[in-house]
Backbone bond lengths (Angstrom), bond angles and torsions (degrees), N, CA, C in turn:
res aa  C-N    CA-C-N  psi(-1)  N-CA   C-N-CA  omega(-1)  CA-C   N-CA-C  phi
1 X - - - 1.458 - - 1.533 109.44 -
2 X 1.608 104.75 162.66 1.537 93.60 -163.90 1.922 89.62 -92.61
3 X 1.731 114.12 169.26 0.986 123.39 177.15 1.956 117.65 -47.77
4 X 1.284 98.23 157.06 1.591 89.10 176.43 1.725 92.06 -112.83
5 X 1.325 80.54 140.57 1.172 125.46 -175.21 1.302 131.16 -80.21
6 X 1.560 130.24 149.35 1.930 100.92 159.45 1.199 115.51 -69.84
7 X 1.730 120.40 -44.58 1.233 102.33 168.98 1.502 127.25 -31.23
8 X 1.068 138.28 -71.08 1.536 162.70 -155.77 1.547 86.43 -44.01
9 X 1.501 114.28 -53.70 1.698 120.75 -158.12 1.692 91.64 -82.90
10 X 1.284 129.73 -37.55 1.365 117.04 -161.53 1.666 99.04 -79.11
11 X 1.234 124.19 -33.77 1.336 126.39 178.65 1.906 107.63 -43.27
12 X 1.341 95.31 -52.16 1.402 104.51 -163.04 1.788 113.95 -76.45
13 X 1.319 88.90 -10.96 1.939 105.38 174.93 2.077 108.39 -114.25
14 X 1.404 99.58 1.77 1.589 89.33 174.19 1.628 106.09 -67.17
15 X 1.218 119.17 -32.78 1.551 103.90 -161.69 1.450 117.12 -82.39
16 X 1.382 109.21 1.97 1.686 113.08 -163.08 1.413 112.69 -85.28
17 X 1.548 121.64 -26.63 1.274 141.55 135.43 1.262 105.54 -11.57
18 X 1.201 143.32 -66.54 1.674 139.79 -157.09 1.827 93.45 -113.74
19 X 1.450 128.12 8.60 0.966 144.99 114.92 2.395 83.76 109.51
20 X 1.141 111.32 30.01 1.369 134.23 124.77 1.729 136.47 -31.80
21 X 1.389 98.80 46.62 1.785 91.05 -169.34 1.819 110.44 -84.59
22 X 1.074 126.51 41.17 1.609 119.73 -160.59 1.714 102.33 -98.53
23 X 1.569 107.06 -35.46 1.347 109.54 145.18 1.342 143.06 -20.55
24 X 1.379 115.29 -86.42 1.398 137.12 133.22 1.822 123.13 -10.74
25 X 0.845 96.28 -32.98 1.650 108.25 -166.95 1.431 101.93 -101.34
26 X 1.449 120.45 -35.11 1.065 114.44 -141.79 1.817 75.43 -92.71
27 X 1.398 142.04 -29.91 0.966 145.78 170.93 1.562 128.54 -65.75
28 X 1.087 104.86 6.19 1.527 103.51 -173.54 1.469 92.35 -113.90
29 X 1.526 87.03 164.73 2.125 85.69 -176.08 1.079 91.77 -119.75
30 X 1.657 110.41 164.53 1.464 133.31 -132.90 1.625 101.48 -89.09
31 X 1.511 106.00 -20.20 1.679 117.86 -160.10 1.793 81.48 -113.41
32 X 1.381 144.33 12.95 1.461 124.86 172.38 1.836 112.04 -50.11
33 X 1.139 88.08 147.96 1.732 97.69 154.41 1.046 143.77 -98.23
34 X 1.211 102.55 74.43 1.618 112.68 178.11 1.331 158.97 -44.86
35 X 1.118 125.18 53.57 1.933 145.10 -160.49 1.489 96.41 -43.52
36 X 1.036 134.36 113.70 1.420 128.07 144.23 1.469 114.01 -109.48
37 X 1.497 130.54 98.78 1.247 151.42 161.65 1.567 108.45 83.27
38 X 1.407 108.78 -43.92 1.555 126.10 177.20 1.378 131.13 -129.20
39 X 1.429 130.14 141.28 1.498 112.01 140.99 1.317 134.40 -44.15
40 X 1.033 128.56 30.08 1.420 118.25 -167.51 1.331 107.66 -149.71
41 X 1.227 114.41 102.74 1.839 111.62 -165.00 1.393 96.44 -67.25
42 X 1.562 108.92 155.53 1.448 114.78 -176.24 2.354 101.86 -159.03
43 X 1.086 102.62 50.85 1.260 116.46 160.52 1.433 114.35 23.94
44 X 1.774 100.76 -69.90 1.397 104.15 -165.38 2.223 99.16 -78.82
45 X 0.939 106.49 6.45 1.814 84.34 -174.95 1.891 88.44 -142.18
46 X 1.407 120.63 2.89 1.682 117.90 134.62 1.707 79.79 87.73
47 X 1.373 118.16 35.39 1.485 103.41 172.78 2.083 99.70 -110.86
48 X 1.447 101.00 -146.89 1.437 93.40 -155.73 1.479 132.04 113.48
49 X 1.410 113.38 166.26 1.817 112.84 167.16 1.140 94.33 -121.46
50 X 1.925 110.70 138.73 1.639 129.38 -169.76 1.546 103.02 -141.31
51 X 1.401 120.72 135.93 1.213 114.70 155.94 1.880 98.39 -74.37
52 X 1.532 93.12 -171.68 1.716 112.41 168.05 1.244 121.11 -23.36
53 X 1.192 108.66 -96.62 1.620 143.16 150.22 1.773 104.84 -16.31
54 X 1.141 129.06 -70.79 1.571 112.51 -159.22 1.709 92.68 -89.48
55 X 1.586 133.96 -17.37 1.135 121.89 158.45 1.668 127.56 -48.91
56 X 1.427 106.71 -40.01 1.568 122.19 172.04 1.485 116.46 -56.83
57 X 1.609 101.33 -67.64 1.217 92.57 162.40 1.661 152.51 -72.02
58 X 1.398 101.87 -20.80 1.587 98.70 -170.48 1.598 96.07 -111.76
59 X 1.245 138.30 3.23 1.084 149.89 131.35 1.273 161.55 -72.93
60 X 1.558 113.06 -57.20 1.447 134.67 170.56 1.858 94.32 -94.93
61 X 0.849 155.13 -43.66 1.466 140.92 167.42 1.815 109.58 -50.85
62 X 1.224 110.36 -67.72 1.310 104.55 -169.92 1.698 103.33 -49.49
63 X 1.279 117.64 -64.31 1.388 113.78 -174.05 1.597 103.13 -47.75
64 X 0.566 132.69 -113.84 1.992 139.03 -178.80 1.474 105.85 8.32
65 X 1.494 121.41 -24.42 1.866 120.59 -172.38 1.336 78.09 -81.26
66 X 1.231 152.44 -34.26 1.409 147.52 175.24 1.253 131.29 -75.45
67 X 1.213 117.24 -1.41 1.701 101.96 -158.54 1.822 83.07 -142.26
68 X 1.178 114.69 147.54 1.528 128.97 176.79 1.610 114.21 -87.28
69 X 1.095 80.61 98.64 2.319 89.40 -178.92 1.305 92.46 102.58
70 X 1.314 103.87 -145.83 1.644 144.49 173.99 1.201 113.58 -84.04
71 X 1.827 133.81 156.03 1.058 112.27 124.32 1.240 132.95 -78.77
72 X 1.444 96.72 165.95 2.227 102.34 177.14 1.251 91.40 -100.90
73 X 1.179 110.74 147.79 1.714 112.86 -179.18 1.521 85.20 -144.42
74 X 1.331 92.07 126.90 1.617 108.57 -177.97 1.460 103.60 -114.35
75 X 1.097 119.30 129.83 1.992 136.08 -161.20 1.783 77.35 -106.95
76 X 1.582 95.21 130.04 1.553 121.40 -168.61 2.070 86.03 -123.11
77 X 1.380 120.34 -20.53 1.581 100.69 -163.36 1.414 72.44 -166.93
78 X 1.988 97.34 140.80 1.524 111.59 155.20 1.540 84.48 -131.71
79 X 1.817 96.95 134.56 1.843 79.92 138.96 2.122 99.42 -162.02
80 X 1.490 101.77 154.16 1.140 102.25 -127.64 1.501 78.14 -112.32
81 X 1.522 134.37 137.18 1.582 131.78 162.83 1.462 97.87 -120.39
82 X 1.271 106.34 133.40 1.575 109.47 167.45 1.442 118.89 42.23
83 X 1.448 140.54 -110.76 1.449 126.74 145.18 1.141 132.33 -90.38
84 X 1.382 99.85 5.55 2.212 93.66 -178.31 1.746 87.15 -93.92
85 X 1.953 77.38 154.86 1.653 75.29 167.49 1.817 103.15 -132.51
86 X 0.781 132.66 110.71 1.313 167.68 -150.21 2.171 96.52 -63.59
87 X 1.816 128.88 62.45 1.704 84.20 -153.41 1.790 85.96 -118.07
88 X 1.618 99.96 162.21 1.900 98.90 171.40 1.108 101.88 -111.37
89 X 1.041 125.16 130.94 2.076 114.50 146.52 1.352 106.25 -112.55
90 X 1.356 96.75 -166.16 1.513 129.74 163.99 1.613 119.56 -128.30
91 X 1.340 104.17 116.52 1.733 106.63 175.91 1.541 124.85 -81.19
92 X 1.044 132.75 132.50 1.542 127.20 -172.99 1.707 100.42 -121.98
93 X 1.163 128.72 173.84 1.110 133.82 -170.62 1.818 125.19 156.34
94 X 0.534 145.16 153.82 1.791 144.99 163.66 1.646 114.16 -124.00
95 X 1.633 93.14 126.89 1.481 112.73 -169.37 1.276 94.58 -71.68
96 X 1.876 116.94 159.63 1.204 108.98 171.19 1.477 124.57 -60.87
97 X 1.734 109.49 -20.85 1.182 112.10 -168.83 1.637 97.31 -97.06
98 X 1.705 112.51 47.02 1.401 104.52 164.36 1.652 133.89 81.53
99 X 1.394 83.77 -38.27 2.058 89.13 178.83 1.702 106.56 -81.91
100 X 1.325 100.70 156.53 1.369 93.00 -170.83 1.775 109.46 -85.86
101 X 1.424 114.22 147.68 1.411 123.75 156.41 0.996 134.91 -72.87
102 X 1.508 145.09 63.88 1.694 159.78 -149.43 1.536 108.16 -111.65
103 X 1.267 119.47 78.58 1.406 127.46 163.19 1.242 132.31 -75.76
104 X 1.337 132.66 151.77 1.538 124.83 178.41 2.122 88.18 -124.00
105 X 1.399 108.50 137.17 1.711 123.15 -169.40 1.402 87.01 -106.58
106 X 1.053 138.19 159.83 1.571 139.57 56.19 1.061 137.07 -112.29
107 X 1.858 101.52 146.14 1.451 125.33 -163.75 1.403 103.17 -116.55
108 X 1.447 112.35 153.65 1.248 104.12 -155.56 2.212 85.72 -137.95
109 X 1.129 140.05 88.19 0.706 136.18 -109.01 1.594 111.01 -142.48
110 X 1.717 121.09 81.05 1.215 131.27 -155.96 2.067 114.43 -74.03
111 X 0.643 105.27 125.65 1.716 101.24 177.96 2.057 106.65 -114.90
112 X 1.876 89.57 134.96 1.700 80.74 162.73 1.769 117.55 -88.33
113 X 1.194 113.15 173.94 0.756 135.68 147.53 2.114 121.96 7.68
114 X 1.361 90.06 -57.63 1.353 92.47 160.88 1.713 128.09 -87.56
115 X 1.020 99.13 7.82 1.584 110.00 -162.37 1.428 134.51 70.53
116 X 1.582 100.63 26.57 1.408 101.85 -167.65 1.990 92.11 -102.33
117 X 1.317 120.02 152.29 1.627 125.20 -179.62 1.362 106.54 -77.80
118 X 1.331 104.01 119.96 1.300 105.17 -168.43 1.998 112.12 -115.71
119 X 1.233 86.45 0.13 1.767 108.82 177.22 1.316 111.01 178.56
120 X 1.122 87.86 129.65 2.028 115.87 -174.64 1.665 96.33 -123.13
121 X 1.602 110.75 136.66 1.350 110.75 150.75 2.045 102.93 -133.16
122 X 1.149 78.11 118.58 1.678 87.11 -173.02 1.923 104.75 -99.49
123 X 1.313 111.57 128.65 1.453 131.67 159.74 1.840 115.76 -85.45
124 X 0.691 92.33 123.57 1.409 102.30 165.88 1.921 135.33 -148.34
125 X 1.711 132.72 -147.43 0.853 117.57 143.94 1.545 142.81 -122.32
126 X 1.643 86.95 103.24 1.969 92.73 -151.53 1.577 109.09 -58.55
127 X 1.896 119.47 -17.31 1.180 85.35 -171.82 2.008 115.42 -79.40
128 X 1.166 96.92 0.73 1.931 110.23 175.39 1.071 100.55 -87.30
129 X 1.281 144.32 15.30 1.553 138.78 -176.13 1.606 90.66 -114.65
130 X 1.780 109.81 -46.37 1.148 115.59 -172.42 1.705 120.03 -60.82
131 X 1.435 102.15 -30.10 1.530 101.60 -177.90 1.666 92.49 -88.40
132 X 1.398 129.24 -44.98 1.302 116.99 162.65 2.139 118.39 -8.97
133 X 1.329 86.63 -72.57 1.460 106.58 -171.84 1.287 111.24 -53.61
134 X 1.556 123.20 -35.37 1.084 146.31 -178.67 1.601 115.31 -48.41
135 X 1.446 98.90 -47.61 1.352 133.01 166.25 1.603 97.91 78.62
């Protein structure tokens, strides 16, 4: 396969901007390992290790009963070594209860061979996820 690219990674993060992640999703594999801030799952602030599936649910569901639409996640930096691809954004969004959702990401973001993500460890700020959740 040919090298991955930034292109390759920015393609798959252009749509998240207008807050479009099906792209993204549709590229990650079902068994990834998912880092969110810690080893240590912690429910109420959505951190932990998740494949696909328990990321959707015990993560990306709870947050979304909170937040109005999508987020837009706007990619501020790609840069790509070998297969990780190195990316930052910023998340925007409005909670249902009105205050805004303003995140700062980074994902740090392993691909096999086929280019599918096969391990993510994402940084963020869990305790705004936590009052997120809080609702």
């Amino acid at each position: 396969m040919a090298p991955l690219t930034t292109a390759d990674v920015s393609a798959l993060l252009d749509l998240t901007k207008d807050g479009d992640w099906l792209p993204l999703m549709a590229a990650i594999d079902p068994n990834v390992k998912w880092t969110i801030v810690s080893d240590t799952k912690d429910t109420t602030r959505g951190t932990g290790i998740f494949n696909l599936a328990s990321w959707q649910t015990e993560v990306a569901l709870p947050l979304r009963a909170n937040i109005e639409g999508q987020i837009k996640l706007k990619v501020t930096s790609i840069d790509v070594i070998g297969n990780k691809a190195i990316v930052e954004g910023q998340g925007e969004a409005t909670q249902k209860n009105g205050k805004p959702y303003n995140n700062r990401y980074a994902y740090f973001l392993i691909f096999s061979d086929e280019k599918k993500i096969v391990e993510i460890r994402e940084y963020l700020d869990s305790a705004l996820v936590m009052d997120v959740l809080k609702g």
